[in-house]
PyMOL Python script that loads the backbone (N, CA, C, O; Angstrom):
from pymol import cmd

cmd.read_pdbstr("""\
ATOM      1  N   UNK A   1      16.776  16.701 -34.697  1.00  0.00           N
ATOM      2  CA  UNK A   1      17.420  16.286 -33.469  1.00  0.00           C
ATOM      3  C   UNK A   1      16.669  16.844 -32.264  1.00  0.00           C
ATOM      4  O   UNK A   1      16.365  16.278 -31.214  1.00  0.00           O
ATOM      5  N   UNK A   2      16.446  18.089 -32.672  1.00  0.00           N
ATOM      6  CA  UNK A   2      15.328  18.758 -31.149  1.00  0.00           C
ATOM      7  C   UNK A   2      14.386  17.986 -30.642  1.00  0.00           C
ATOM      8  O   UNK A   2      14.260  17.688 -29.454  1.00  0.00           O
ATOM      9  N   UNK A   3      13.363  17.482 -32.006  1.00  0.00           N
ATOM     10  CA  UNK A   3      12.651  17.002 -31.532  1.00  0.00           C
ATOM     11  C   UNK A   3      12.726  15.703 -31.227  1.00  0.00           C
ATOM     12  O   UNK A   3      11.856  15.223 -30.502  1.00  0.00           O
ATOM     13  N   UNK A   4      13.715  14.949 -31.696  1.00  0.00           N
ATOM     14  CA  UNK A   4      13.745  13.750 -30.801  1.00  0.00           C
ATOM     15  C   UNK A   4      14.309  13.652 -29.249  1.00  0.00           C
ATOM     16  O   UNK A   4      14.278  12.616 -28.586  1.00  0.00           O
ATOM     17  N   UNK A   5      14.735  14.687 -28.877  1.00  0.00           N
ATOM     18  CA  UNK A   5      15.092  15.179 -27.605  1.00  0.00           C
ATOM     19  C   UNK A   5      13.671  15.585 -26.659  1.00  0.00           C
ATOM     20  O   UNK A   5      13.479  15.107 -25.541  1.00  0.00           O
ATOM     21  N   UNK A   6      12.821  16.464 -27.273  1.00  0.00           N
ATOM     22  CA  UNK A   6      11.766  16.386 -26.883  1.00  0.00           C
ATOM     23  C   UNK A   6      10.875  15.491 -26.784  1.00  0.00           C
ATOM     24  O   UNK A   6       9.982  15.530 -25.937  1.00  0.00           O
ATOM     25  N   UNK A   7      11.024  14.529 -27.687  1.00  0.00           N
ATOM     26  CA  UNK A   7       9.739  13.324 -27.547  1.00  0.00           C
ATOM     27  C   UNK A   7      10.535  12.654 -26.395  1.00  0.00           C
ATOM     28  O   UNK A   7       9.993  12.527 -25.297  1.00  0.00           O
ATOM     29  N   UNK A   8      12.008  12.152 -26.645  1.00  0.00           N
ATOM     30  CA  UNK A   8      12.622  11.417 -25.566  1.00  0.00           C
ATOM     31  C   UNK A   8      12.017  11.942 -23.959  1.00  0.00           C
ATOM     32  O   UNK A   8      11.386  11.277 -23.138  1.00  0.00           O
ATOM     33  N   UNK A   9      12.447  13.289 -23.888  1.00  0.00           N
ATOM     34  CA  UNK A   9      12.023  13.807 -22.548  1.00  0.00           C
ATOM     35  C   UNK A   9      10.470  14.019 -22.396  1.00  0.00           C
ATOM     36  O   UNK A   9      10.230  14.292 -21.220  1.00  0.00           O
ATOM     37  N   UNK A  10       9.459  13.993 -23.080  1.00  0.00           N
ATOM     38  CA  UNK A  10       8.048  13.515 -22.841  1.00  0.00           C
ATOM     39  C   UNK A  10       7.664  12.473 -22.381  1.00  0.00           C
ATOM     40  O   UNK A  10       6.813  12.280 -21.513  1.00  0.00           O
ATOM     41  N   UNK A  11       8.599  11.397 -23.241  1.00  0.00           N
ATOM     42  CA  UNK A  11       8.071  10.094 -22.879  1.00  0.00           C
ATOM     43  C   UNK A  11       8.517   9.377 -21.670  1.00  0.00           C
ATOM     44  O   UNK A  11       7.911   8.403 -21.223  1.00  0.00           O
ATOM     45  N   UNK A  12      10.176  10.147 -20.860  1.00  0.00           N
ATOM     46  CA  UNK A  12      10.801   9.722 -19.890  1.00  0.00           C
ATOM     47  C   UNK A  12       9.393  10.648 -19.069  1.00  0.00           C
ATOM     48  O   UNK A  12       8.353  10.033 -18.833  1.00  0.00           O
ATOM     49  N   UNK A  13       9.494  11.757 -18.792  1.00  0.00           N
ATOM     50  CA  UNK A  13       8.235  11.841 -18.127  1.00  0.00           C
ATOM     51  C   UNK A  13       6.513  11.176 -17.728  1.00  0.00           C
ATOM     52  O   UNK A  13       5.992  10.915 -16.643  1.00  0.00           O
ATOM     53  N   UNK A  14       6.155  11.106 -18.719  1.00  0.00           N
ATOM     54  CA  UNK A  14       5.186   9.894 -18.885  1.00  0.00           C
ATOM     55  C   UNK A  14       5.371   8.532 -18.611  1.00  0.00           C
ATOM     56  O   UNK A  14       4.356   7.872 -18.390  1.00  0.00           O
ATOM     57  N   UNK A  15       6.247   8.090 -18.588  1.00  0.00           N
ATOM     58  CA  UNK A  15       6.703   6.793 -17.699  1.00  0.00           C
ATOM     59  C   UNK A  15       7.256   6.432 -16.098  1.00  0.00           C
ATOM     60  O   UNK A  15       7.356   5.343 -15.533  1.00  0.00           O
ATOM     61  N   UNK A  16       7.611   8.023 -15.558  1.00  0.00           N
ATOM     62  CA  UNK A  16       7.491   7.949 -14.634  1.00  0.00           C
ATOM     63  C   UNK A  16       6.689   8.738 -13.690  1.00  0.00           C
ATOM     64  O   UNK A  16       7.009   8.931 -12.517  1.00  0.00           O
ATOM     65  N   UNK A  17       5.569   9.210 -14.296  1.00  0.00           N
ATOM     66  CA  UNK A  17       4.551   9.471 -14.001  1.00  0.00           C
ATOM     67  C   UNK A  17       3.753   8.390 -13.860  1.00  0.00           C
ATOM     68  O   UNK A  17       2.961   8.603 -12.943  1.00  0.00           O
ATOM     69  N   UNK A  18       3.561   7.067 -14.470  1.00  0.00           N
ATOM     70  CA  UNK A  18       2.724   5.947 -14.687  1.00  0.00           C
ATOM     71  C   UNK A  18       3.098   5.019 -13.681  1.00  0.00           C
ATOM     72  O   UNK A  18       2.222   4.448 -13.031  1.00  0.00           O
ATOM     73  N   UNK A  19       4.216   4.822 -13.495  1.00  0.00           N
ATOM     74  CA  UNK A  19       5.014   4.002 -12.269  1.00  0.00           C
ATOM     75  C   UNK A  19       4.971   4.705 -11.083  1.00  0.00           C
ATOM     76  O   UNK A  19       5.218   3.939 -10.151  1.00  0.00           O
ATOM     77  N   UNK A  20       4.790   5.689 -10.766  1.00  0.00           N
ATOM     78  CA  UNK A  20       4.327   6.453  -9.162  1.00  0.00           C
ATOM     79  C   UNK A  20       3.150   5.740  -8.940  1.00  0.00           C
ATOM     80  O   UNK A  20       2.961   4.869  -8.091  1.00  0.00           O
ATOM     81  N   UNK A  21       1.892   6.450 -10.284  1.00  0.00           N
ATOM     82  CA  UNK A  21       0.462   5.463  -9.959  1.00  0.00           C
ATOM     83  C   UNK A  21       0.407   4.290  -9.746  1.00  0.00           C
ATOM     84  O   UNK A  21      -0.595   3.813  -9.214  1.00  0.00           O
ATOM     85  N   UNK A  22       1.239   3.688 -10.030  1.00  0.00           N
ATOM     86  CA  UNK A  22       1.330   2.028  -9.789  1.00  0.00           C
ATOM     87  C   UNK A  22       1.743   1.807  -8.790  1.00  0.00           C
ATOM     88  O   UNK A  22       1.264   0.789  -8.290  1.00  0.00           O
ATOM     89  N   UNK A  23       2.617   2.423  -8.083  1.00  0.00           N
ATOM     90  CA  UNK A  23       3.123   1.505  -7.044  1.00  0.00           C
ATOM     91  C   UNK A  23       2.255   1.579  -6.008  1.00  0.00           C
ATOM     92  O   UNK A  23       2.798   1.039  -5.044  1.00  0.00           O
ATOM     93  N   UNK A  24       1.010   2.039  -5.680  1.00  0.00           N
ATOM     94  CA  UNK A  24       0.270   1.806  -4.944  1.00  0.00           C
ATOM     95  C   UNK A  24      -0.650   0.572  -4.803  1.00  0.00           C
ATOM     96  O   UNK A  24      -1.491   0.436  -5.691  1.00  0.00           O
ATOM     97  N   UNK A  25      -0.614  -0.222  -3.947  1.00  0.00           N
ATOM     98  CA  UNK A  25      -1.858  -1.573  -4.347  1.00  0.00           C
ATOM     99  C   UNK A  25      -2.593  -1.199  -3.267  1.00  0.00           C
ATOM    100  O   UNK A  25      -2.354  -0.394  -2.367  1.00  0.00           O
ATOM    101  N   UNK A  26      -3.859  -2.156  -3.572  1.00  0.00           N
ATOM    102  CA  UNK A  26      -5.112  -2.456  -2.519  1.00  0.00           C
ATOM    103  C   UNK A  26      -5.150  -3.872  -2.550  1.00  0.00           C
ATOM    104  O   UNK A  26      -4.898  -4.683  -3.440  1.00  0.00           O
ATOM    105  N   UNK A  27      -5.652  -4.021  -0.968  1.00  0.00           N
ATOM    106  CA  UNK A  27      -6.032  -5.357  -0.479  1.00  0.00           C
ATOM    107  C   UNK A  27      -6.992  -4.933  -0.115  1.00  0.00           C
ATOM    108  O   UNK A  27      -7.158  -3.764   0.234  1.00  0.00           O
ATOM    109  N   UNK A  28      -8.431  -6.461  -0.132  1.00  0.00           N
ATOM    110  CA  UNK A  28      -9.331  -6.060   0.959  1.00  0.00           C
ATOM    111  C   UNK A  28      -9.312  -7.700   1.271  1.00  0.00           C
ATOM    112  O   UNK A  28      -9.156  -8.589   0.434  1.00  0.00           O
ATOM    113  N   UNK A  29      -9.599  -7.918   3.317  1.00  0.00           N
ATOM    114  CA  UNK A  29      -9.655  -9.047   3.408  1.00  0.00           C
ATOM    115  C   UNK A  29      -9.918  -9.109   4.777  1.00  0.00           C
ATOM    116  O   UNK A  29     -10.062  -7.970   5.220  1.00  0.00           O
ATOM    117  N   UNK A  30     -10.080 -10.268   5.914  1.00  0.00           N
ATOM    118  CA  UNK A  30     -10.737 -10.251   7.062  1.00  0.00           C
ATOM    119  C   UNK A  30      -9.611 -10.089   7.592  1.00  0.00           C
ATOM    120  O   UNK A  30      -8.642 -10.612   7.042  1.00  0.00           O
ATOM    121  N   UNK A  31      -9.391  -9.143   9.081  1.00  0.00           N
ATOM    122  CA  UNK A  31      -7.972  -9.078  10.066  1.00  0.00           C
ATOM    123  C   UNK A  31      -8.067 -10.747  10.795  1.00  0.00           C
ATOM    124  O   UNK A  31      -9.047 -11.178  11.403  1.00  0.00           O
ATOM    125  N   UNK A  32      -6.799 -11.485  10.541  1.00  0.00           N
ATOM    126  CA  UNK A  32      -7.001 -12.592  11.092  1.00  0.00           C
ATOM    127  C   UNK A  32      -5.959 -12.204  12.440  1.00  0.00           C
ATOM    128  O   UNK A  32      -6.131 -13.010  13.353  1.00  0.00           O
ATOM    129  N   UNK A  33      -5.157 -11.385  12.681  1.00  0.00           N
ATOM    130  CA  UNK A  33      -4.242 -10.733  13.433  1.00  0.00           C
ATOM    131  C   UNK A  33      -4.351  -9.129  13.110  1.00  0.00           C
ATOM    132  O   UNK A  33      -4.839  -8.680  12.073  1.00  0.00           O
ATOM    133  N   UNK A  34      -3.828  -8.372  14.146  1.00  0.00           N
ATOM    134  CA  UNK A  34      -3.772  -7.073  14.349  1.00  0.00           C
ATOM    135  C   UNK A  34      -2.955  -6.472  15.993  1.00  0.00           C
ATOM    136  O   UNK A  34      -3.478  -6.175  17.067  1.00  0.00           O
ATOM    137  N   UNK A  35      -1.384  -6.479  15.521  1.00  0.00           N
ATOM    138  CA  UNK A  35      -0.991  -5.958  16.711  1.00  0.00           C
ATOM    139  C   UNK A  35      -0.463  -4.622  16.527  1.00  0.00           C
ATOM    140  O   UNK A  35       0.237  -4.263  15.581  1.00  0.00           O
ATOM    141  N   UNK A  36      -0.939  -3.748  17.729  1.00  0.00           N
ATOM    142  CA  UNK A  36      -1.155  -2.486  17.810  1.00  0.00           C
ATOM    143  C   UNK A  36       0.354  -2.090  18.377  1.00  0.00           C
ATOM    144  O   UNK A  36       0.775  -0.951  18.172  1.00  0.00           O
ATOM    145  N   UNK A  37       1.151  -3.057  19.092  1.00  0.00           N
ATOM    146  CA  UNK A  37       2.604  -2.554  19.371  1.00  0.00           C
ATOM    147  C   UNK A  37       3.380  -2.950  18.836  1.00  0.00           C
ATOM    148  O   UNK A  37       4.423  -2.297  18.857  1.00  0.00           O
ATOM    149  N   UNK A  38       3.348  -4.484  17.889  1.00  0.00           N
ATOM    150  CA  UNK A  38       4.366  -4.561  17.070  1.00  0.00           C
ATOM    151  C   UNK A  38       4.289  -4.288  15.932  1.00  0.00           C
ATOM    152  O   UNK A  38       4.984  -4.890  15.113  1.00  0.00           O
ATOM    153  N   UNK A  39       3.263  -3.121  15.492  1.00  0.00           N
ATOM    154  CA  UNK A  39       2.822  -2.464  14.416  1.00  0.00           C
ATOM    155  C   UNK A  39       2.532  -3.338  12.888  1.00  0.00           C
ATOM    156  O   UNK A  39       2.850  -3.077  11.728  1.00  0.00           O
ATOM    157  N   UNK A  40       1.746  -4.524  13.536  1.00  0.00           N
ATOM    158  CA  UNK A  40       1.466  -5.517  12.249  1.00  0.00           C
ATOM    159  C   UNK A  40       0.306  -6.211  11.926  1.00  0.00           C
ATOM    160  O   UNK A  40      -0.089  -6.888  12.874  1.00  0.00           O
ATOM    161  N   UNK A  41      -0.436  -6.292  10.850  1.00  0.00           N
ATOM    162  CA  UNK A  41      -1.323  -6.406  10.367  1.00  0.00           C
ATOM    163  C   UNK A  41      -1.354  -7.620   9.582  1.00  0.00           C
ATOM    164  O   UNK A  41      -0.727  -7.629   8.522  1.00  0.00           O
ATOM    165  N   UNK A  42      -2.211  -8.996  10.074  1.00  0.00           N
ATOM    166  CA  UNK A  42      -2.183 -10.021   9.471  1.00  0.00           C
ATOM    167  C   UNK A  42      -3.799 -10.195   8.772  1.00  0.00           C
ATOM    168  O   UNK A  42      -4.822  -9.854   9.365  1.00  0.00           O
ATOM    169  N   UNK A  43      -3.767 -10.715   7.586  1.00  0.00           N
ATOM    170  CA  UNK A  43      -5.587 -10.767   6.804  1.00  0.00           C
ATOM    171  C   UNK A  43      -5.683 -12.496   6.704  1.00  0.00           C
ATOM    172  O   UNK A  43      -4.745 -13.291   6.667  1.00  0.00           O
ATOM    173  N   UNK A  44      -6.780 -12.703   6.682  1.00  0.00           N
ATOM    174  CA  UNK A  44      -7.092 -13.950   6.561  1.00  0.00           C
ATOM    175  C   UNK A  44      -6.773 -14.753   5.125  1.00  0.00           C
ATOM    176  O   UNK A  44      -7.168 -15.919   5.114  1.00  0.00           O
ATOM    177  N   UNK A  45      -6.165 -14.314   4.019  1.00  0.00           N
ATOM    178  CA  UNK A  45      -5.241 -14.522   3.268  1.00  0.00           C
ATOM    179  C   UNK A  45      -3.552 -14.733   3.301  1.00  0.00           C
ATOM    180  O   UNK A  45      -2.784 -14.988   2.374  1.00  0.00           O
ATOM    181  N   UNK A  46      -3.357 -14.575   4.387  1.00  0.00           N
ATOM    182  CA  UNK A  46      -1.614 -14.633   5.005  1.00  0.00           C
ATOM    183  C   UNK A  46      -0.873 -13.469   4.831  1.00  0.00           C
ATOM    184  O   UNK A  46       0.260 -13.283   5.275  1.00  0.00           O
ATOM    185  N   UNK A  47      -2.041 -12.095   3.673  1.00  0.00           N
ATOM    186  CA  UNK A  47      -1.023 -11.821   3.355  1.00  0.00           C
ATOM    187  C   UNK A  47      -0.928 -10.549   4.909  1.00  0.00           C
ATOM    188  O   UNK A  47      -1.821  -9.996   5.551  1.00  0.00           O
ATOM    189  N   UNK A  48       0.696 -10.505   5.022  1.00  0.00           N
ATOM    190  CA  UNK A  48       0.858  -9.616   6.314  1.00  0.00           C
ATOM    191  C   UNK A  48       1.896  -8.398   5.663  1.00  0.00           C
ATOM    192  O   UNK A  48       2.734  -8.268   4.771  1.00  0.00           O
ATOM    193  N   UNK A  49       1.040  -7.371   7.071  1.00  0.00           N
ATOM    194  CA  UNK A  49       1.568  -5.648   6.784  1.00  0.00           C
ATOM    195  C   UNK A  49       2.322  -5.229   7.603  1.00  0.00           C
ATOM    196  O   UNK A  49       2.423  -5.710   8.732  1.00  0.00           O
ATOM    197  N   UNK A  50       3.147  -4.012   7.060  1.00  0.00           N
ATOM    198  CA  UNK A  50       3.990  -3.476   8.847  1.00  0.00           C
ATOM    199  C   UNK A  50       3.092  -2.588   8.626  1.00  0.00           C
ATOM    200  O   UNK A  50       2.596  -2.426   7.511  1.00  0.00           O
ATOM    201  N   UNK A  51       2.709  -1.769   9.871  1.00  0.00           N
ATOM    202  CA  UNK A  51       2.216  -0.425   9.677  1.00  0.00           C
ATOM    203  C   UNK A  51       3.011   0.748  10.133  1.00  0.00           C
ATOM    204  O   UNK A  51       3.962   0.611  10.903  1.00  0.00           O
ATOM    205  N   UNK A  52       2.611   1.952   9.643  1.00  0.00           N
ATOM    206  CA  UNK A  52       4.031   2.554   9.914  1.00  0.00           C
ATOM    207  C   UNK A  52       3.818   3.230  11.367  1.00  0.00           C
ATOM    208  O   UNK A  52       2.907   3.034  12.171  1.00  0.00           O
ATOM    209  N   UNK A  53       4.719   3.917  11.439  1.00  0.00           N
ATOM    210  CA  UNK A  53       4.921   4.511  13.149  1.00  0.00           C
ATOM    211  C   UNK A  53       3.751   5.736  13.364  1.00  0.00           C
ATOM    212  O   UNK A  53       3.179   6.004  14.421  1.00  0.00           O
ATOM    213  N   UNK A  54       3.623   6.206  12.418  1.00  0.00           N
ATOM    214  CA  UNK A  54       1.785   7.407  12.194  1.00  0.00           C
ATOM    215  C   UNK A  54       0.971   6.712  12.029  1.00  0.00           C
ATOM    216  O   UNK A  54      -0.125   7.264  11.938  1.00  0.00           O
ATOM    217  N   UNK A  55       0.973   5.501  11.924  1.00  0.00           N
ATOM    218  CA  UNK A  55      -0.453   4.676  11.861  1.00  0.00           C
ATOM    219  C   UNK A  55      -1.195   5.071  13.058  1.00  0.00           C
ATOM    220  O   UNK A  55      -0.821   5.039  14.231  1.00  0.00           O
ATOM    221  N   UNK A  56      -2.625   5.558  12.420  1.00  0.00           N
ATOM    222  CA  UNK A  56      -3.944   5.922  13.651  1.00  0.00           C
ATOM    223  C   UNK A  56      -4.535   5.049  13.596  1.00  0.00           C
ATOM    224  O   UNK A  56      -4.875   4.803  12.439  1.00  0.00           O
ATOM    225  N   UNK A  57      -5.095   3.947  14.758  1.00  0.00           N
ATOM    226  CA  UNK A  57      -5.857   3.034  14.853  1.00  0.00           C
ATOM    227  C   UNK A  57      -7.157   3.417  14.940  1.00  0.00           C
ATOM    228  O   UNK A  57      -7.710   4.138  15.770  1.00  0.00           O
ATOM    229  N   UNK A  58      -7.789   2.575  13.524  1.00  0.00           N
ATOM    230  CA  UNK A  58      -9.302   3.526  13.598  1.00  0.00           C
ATOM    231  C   UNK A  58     -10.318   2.770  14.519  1.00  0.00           C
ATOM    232  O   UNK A  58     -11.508   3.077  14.453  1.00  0.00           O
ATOM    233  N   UNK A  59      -9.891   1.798  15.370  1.00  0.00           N
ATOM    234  CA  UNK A  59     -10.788   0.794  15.815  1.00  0.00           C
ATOM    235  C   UNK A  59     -10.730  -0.668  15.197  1.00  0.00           C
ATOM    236  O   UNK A  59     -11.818  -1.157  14.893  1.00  0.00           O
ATOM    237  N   UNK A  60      -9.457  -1.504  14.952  1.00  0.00           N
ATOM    238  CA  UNK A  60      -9.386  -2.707  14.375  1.00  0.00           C
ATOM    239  C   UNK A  60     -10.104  -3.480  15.505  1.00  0.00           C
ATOM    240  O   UNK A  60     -10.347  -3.129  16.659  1.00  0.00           O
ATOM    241  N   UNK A  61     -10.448  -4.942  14.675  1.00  0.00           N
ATOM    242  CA  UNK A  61     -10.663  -6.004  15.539  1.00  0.00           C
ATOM    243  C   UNK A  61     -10.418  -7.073  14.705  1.00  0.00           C
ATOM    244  O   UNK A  61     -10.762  -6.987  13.526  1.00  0.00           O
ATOM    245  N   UNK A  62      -9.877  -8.070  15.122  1.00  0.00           N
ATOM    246  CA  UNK A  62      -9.879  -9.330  14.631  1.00  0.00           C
ATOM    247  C   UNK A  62     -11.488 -10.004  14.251  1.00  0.00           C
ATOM    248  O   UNK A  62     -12.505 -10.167  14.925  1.00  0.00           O
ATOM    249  N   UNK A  63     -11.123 -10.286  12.826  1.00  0.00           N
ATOM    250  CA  UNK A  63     -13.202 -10.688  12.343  1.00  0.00           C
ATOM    251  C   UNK A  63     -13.563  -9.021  10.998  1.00  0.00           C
ATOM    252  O   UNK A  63     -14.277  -8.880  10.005  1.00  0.00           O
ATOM    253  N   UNK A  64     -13.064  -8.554  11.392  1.00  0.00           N
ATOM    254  CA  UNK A  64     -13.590  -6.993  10.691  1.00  0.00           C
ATOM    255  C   UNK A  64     -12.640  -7.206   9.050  1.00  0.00           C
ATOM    256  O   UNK A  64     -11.508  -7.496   8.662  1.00  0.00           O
ATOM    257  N   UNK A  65     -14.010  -6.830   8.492  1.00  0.00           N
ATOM    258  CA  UNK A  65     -13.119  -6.477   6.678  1.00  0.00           C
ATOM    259  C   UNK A  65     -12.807  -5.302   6.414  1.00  0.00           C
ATOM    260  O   UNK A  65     -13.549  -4.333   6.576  1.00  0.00           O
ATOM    261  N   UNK A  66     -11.392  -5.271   5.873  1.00  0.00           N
ATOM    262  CA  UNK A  66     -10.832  -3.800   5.852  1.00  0.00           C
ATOM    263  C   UNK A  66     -10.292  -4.078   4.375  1.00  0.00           C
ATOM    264  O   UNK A  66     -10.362  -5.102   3.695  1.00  0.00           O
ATOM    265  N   UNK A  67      -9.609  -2.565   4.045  1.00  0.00           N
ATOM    266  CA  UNK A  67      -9.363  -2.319   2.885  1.00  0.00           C
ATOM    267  C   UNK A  67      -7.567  -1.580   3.402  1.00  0.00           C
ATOM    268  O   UNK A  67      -7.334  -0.696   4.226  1.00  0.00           O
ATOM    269  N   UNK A  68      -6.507  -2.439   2.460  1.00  0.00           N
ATOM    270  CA  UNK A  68      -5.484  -1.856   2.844  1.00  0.00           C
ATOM    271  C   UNK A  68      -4.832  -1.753   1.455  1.00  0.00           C
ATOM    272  O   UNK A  68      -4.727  -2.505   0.485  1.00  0.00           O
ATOM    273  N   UNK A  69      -4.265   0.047   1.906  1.00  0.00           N
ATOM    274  CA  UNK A  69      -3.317   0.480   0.960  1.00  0.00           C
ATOM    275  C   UNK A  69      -2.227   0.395   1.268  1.00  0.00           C
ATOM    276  O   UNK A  69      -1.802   0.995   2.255  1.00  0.00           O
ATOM    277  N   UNK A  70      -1.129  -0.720   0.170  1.00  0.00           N
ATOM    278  CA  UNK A  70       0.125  -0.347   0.928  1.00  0.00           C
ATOM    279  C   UNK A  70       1.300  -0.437  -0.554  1.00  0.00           C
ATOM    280  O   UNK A  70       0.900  -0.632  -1.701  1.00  0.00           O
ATOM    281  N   UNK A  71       2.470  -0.284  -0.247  1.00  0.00           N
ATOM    282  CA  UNK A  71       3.551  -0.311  -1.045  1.00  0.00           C
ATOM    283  C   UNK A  71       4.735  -1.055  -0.675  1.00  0.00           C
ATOM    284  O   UNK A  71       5.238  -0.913   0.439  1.00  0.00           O
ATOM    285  N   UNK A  72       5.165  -1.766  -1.465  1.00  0.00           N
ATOM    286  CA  UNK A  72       6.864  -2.379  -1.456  1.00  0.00           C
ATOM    287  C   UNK A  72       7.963  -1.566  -0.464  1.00  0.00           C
ATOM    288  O   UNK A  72       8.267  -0.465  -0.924  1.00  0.00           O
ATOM    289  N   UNK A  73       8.519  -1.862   0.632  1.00  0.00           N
ATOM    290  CA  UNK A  73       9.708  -1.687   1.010  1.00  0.00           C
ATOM    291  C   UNK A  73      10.612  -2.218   1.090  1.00  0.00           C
ATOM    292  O   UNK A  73      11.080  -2.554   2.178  1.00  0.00           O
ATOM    293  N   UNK A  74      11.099  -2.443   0.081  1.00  0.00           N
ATOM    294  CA  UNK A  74      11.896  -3.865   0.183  1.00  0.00           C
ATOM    295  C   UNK A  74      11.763  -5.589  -0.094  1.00  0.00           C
ATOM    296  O   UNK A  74      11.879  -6.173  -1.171  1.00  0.00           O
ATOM    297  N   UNK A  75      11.534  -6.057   1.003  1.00  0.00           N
ATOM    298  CA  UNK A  75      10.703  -7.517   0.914  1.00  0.00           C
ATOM    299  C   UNK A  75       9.592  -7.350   1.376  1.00  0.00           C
ATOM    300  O   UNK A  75       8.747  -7.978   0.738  1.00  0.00           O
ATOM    301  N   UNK A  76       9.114  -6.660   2.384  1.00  0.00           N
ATOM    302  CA  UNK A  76       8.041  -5.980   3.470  1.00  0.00           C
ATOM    303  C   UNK A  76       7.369  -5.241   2.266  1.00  0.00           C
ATOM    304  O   UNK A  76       7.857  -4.630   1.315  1.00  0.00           O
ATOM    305  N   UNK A  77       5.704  -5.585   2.744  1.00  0.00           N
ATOM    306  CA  UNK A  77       4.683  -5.145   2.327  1.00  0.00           C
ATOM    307  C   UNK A  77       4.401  -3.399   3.709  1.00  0.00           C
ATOM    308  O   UNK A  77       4.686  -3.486   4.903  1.00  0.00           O
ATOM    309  N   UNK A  78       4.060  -2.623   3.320  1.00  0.00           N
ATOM    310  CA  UNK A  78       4.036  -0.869   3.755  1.00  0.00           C
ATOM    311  C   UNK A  78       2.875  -0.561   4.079  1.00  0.00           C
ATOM    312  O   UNK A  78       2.482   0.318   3.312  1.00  0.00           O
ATOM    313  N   UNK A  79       1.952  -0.887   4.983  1.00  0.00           N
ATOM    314  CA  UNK A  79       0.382  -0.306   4.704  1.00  0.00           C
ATOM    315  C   UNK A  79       0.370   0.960   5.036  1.00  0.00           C
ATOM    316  O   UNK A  79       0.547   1.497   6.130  1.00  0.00           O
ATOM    317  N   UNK A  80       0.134   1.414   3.945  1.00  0.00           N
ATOM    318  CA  UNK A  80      -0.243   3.117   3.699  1.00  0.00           C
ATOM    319  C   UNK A  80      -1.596   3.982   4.902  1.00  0.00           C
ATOM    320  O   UNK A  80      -1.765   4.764   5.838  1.00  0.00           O
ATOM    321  N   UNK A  81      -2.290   2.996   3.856  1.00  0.00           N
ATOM    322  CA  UNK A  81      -3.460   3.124   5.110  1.00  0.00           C
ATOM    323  C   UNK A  81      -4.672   1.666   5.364  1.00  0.00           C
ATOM    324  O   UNK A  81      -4.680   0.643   4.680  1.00  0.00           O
ATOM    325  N   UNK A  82      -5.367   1.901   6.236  1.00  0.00           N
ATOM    326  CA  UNK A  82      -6.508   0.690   6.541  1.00  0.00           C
ATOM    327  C   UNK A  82      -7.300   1.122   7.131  1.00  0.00           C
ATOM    328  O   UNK A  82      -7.213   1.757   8.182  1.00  0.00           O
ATOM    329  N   UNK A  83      -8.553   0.726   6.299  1.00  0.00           N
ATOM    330  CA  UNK A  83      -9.694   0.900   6.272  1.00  0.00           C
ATOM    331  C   UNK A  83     -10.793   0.319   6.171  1.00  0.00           C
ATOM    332  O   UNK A  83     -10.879  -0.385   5.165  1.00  0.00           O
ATOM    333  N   UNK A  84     -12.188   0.352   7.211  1.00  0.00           N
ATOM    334  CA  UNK A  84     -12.655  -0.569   8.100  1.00  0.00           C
ATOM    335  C   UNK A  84     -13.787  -0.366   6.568  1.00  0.00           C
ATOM    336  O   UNK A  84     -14.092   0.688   6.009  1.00  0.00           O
ATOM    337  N   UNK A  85     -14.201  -1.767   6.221  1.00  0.00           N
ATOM    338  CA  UNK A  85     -15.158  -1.894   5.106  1.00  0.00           C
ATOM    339  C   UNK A  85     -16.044  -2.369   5.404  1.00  0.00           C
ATOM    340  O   UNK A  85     -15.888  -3.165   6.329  1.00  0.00           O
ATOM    341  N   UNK A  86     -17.507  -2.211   4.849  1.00  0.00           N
ATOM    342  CA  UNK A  86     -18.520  -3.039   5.353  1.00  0.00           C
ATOM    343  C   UNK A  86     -19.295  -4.147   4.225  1.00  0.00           C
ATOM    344  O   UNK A  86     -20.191  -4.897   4.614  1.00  0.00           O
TER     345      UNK A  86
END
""", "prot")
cmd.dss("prot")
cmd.show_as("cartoon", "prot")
cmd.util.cbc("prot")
cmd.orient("prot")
């Protein structure tokens, strides 16, 4: 019985250890939009970001390929961070 208590609680650990790593995605794609006050980030794929309220603008421009990390909030896509690619 112990040890199926122990494997149980290994494996609940290990599974949510695996799902933290996951919930992070990457995009990379051209800024087809980028507004700096309504904190939102559009790529030339449609797909669109909020950014959050600590977002540091590293120098966007509309035309520039970036790399964005973001996560699920809900229905809203989260960009973690963005980053200017060459």
């Amino acid at each position: 019985m112990r040890k199926i208590i122990v494997s149980a609680a290994a494996a609940a650990l290990l599974a949510s250890g695996s799902v933290a790593f996951a919930a992070v995605k990457h995009t990379t794609g051209t800024i087809k939009t980028f507004d700096a006050t309504a904190m939102s980030l559009v790529l030339d794929d449609g797909s669109s970001f909020t950014l959050p309220k600590t977002f540091k603008d590293p120098g966007l421009q509309v035309g520039e390929k970036v790399r964005v990390s973001w996560d699920m909030s809900g229905k809203k896509k989260i960009a973690e961070s963005v980053k200017i690619t060459k």
